[in-house]
GULUM-165519 format. One line per 8 residues: number of its first residue (from 1); for each residue z, x, y of N, C-alpha, C. Coordinates in steps of 0.1 Angstrom, whole numbers. Atoms other than C-alpha are relative to their C-alpha. Layout:
GULUM-165519
NUM	Z,X,Y,Z,X,Y,Z,X,Y ~ ...
This chain:
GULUM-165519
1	14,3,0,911,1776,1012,-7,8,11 ~ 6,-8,-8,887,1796,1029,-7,-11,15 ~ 2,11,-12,875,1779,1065,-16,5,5 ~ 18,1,0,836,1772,1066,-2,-4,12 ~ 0,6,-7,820,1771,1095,-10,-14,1 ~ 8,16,6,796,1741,1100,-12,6,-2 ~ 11,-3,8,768,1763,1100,-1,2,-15 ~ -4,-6,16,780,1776,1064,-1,-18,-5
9	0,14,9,784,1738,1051,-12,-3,0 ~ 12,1,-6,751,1731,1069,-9,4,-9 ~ 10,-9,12,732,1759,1047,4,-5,-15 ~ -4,2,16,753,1745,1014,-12,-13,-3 ~ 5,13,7,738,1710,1020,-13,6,-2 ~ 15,5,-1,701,1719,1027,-8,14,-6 ~ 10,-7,8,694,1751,1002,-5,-4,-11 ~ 13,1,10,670,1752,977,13,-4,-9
17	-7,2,14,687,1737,944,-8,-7,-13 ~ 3,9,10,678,1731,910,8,-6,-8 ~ -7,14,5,689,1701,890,0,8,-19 ~ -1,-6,11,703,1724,858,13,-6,-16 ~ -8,12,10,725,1697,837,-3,-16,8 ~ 4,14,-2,707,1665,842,9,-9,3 ~ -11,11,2,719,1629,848,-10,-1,-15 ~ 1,11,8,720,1608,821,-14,-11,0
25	10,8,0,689,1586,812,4,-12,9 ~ -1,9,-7,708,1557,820,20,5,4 ~ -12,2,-5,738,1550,838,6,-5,-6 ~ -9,4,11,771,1547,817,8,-10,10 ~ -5,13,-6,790,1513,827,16,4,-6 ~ -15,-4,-3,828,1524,839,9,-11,10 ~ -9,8,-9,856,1504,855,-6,-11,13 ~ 7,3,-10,833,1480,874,-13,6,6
33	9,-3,-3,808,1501,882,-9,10,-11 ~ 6,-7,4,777,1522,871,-4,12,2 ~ -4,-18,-5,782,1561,870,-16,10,-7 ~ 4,-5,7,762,1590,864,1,13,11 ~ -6,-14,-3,767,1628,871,-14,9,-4 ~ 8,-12,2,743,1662,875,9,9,1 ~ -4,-17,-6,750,1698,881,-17,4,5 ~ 6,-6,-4,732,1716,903,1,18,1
41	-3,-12,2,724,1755,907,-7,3,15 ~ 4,-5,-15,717,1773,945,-14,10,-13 ~ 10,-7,4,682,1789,935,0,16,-3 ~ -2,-11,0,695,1823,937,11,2,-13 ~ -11,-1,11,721,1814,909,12,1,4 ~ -11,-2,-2,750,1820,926,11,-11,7 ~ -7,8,-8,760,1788,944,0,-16,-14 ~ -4,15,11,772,1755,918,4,-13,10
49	-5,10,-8,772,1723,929,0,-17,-11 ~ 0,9,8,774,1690,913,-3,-15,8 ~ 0,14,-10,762,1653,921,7,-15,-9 ~ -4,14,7,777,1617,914,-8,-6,6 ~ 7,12,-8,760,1588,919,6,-12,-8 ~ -9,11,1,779,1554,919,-7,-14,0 ~ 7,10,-7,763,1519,919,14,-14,-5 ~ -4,6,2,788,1488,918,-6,-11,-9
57	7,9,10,781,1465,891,5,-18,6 ~ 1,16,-6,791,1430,912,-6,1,14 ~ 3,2,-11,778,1445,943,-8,9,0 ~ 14,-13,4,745,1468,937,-4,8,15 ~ -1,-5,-14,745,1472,979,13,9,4 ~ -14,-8,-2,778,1492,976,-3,13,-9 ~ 7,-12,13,765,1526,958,12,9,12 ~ -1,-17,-10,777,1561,971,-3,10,-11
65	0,-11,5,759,1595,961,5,11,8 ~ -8,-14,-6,776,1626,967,-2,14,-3 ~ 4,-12,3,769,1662,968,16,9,-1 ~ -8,-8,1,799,1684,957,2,13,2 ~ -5,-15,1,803,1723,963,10,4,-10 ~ -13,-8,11,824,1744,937,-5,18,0 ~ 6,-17,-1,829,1777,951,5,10,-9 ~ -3,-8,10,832,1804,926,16,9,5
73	-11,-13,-4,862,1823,946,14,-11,2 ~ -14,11,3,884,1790,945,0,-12,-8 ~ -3,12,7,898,1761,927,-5,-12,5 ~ 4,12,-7,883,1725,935,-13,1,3 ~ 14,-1,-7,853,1716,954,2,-7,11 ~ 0,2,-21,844,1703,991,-16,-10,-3 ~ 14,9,-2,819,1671,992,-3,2,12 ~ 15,-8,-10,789,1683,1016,0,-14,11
81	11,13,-10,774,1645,1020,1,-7,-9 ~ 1,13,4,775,1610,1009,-5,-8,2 ~ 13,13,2,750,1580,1010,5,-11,-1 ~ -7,14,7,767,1550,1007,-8,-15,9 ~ 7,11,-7,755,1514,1013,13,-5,6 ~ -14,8,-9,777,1490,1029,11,-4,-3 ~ -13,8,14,813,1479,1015,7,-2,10 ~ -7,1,-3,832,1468,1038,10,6,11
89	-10,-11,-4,863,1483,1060,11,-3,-13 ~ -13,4,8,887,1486,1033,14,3,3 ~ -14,-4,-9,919,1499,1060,5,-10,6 ~ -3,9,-9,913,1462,1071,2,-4,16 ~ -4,0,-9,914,1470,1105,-14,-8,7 ~ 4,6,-5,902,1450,1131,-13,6,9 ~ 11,-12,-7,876,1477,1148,-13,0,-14 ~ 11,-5,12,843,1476,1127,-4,15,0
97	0,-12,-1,837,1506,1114,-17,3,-6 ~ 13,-5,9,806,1526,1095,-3,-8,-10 ~ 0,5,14,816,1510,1060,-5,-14,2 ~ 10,11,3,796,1478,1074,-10,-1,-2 ~ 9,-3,-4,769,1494,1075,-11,11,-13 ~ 6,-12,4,744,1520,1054,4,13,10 ~ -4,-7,-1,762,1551,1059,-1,14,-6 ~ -5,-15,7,765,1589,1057,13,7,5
105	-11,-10,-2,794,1611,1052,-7,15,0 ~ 3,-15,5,785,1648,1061,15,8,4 ~ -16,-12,-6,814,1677,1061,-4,8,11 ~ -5,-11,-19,828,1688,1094,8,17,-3 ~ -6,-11,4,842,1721,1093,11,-3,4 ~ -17,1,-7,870,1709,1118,9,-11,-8 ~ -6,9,10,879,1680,1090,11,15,-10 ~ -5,-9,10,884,1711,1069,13,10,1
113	-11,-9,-9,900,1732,1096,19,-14,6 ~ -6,9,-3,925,1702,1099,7,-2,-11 ~ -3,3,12,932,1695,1067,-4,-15,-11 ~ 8,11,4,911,1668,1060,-8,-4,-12 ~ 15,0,9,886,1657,1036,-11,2,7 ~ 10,-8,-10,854,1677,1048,-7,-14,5 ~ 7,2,-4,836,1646,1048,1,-16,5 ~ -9,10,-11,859,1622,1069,-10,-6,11
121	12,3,-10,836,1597,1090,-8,1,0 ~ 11,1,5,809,1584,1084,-10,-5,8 ~ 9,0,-12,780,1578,1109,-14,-11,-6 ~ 6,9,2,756,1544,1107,-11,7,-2 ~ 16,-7,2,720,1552,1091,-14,-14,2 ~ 13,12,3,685,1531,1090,-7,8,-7 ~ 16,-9,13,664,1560,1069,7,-6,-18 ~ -3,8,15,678,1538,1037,5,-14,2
129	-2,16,4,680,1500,1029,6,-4,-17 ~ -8,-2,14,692,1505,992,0,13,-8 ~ -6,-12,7,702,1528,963,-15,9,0 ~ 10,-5,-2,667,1538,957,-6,10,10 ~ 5,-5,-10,657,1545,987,10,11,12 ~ -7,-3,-2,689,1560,993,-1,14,-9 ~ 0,-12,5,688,1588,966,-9,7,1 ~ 10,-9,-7,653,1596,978,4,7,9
137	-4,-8,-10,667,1606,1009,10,10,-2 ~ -11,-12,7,697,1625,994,-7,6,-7 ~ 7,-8,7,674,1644,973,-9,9,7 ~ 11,-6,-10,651,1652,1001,10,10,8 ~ -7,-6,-9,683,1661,1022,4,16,-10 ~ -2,-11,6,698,1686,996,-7,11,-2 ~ 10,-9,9,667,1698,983,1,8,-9 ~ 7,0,12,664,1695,950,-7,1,-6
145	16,-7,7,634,1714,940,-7,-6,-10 ~ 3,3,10,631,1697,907,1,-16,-5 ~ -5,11,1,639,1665,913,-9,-12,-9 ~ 14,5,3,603,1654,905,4,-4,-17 ~ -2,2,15,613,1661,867,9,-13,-8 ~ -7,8,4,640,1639,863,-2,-16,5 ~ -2,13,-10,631,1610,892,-11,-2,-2 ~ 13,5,-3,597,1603,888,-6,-10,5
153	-1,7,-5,582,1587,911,8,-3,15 ~ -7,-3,-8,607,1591,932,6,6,19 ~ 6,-11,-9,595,1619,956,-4,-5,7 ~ 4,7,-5,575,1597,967,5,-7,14 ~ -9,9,-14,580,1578,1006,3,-16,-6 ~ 3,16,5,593,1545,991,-5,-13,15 ~ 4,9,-11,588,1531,1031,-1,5,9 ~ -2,-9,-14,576,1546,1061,5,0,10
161	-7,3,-8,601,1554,1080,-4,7,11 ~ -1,-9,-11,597,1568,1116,8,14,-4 ~ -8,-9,-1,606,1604,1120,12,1,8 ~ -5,-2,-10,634,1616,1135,-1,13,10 ~ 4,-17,-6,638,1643,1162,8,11,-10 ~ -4,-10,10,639,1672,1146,2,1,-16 ~ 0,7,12,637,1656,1111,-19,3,-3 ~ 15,1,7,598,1662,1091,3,-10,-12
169	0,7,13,591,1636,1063,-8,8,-8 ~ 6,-7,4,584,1649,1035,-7,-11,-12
C-alpha cells in the first residue's frame, strides 16, 4: 500500500467532489439498521470516492457517515472520516472513551504507517447533536459541491454553531 502523508489524506478529505451515483431516495432497511450509499468523483475526474451512511433503526443517535478513498493504482480503499453519534464503548473497558460521545474519526497517516485502520480514534465533537445535523457537517467537511441537488435544504446552518479557530461557516 502506498504510505500517505497526512497532508495527502488531508487534501483527499477536503477537495472539491461531486456527488456522481446518488443515494437512494430513501434509506433501504438492513440487518437492524438503515443504509444508504453514494459515489463520489474528485472534480478533476481523477480521484473516486464513495460514501455510506448508517442510521440504527432501535437507536437513531447511533448513525455513522463515512467517506471512503479508492485509489485507482490499488486494490481496496482507506476511510478519510466518520461522523458517528454516540454508541457506547463496545471493548467494554472501563476508561470512557469517544464512543460516548458525538464523534469523528479522521485518518492518520501514522495509523496507516502502522498498519492500522487510517481512521483509528476518534476525537469528541459538539459541531453536531444528530444525524442531520451531522451529515451537514460531513458534506460541508468533504465538499461536496452538489450536495444542494440531492439534500435540499440541507446546505443550510441547521444551528448556529460558534466558529472554530481556523474553521469558516459556511
Amino acid at each position: 500500500m502506498k504510505e500517505y502523508t497526512q497532508q495527502e489524506l488531508d487534501d483527499l478529505i477536503s477537495c472539491e467532489k461531486d456527488i456522481c451515483d446518488p443515494p437512494k431516495k430513501d434509506m433501504r432497511k438492513e440487518r437492524g439498521s438503515r443504509r444508504n450509499n453514494m459515489r463520489l468523483r474528485g472534480r478533476d475526474g481523477s480521484l473516486e470516492f464513495s460514501v455510506f451512511m448508517r442510521i440504527n433503526e432501535d437507536f437513531p443517535e447511533d448513525f455513522s457517515i463515512g467517506l471512503e478513498y479508492h485509489p485507482q493504482e490499488e486494490r481496496g480503499s482507506i476511510c478519510l472520516l466518520r461522523c458517528n453519534g454516540p454508541h457506547g464503548d463496545f471493548l467494554g473497558s472501563p476508561i470512557p472513551s469517544s464512543h460516548f460521545h458525538y464523534h469523528i474519526h479522521k485518518a492518520k497517516s501514522q495509523n496507516l504507517a502502522s498498519g492500522l485502520r487510517a481512521e483509528r480514534g476518534g476525537e469528541v465533537t459538539d459541531t453536531y447533536a444528530s444525524y442531520d445535523q451531522a451529515l451537514h457537517h460531513f458534506l460541508r467537511v468533504i465538499h461536496a459541491v452538489n450536495a444542494e441537488e440531492y439534500f435540499p435544504g440541507l446546505q443550510a446552518p441547521l444551528l448556529p454553531f460558534p466558529e472554530k479557530e481556523g474553521e469558516t461557516q459556511s
